[in-house]
PATITOR-420746 format. One line per field, with one value per residue: x, y, z of N, C-alpha, C in turn; residue number from 1. Coordinates in steps of 0.1 Angstrom, whole numbers, plus 5000, padded with zeros to 4 digits. Atoms other than C-alpha are relative to their C-alpha. Example, Ala and Ser with C-alpha at 12.3 -4.5 7.8 and 13.67 -1.06 7.14 Angstrom:
BEGIN
n_c1 <- 5009,4991
n_c2 <- 4988,4989
n_c3 <- 5000,5000
ca_c1 <- 5123,5137
ca_c2 <- 4955,4989
ca_c3 <- 5078,5071
c_c1 <- 5009,4992
c_c2 <- 5012,5011
c_c3 <- 5000,5008
k <- 1,2
//
This chain:
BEGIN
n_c1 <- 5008,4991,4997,4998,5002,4990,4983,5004,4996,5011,4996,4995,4987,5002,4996,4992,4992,5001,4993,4987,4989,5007,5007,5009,4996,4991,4999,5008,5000,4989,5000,5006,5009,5014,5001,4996,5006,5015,5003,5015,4999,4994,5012,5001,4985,4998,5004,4990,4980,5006,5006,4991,4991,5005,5002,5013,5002,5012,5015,5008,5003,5007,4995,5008,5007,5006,5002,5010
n_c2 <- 4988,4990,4990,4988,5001,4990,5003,5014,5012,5011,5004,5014,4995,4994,5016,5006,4991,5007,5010,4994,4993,4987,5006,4995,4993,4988,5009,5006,4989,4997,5006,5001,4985,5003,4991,4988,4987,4995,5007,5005,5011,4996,5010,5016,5008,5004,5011,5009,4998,5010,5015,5007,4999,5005,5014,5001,5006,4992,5007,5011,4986,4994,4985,4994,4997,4998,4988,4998
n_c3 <- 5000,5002,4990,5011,5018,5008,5003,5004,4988,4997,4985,5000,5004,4983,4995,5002,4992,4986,4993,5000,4994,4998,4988,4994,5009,5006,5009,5016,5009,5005,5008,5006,5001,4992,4993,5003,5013,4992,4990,4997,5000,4987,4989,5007,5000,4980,4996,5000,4993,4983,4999,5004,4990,4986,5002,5007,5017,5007,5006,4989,4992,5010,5000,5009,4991,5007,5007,4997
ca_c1 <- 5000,5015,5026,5035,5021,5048,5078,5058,5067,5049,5047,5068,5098,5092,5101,5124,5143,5138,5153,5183,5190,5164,5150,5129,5111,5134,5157,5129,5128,5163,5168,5136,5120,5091,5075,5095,5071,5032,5036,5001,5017,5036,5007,5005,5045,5046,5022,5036,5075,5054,5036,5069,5090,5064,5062,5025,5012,4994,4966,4960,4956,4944,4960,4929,4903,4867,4857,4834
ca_c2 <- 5000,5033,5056,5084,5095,5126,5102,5068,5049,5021,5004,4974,4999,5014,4977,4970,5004,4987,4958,4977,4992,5022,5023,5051,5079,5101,5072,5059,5095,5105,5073,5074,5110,5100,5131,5157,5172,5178,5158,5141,5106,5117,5095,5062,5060,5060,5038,5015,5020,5011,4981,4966,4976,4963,4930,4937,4926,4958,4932,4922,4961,4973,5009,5020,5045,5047,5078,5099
ca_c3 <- 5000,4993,5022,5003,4970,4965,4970,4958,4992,5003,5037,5021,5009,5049,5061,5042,5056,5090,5086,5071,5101,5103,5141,5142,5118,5116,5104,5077,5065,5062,5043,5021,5023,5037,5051,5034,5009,5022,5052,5048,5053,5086,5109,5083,5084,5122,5123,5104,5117,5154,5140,5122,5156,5182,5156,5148,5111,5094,5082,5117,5129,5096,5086,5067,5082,5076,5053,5066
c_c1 <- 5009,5000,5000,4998,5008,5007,4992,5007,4992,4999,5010,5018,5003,5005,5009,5010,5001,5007,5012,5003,4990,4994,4990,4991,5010,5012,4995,5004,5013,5001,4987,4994,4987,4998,5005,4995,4983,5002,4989,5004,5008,4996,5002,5015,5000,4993,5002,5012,4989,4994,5011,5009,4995,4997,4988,4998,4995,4983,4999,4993,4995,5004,4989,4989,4992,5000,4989,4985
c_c2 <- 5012,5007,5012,5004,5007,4991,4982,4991,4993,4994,4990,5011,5004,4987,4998,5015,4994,4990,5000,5004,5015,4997,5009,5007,5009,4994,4994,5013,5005,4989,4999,5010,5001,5011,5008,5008,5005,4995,4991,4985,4996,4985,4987,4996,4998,4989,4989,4999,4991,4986,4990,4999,4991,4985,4995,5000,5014,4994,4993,5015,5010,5016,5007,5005,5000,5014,5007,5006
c_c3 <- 5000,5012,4997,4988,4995,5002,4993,5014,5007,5014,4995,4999,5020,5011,5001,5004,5014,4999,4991,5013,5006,5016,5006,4985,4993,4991,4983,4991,4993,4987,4984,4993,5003,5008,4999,4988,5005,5014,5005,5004,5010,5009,4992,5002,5015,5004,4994,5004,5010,4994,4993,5013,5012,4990,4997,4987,4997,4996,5009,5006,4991,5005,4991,5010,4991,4996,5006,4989
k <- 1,2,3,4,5,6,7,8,9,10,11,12,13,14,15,16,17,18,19,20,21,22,23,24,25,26,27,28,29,30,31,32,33,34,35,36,37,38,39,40,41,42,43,44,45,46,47,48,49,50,51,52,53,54,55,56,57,58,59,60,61,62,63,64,65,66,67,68
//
């Protein structure tokens, strides 16, 4: 799923920064740019980082909100 639509970054590229070596945002970002052009994808990257760090699935904790 994409993370980012200005840099094309996905949760799987965001992963695979992680288990390079990345151990927080600020980490993913330097490496990727995640969060350096609108910032609208700030919240989804964190919460992925947390659910790859604490060892949670995304498709067990579902990162999609409803719409209002």
């Amino acid at each position: 799923m994409y993370v980012c639509f200005c840099r094309g970054i996905t949760d799987g590229d965001i992963r695979n920064a992680i288990s390079k070596g990345a151990s927080d945002f600020n980490d993913v970002r330097e490496e990727l740019g995640v969060g350096t052009q609108c910032g609208k994808c700030a919240r989804l990257a964190n919460e992925v980082i947390s659910d790859v760090l604490d060892g949670s699935s995304a498709d067990s904790n579902g990162l999609f909100y409803n719409v209002a």
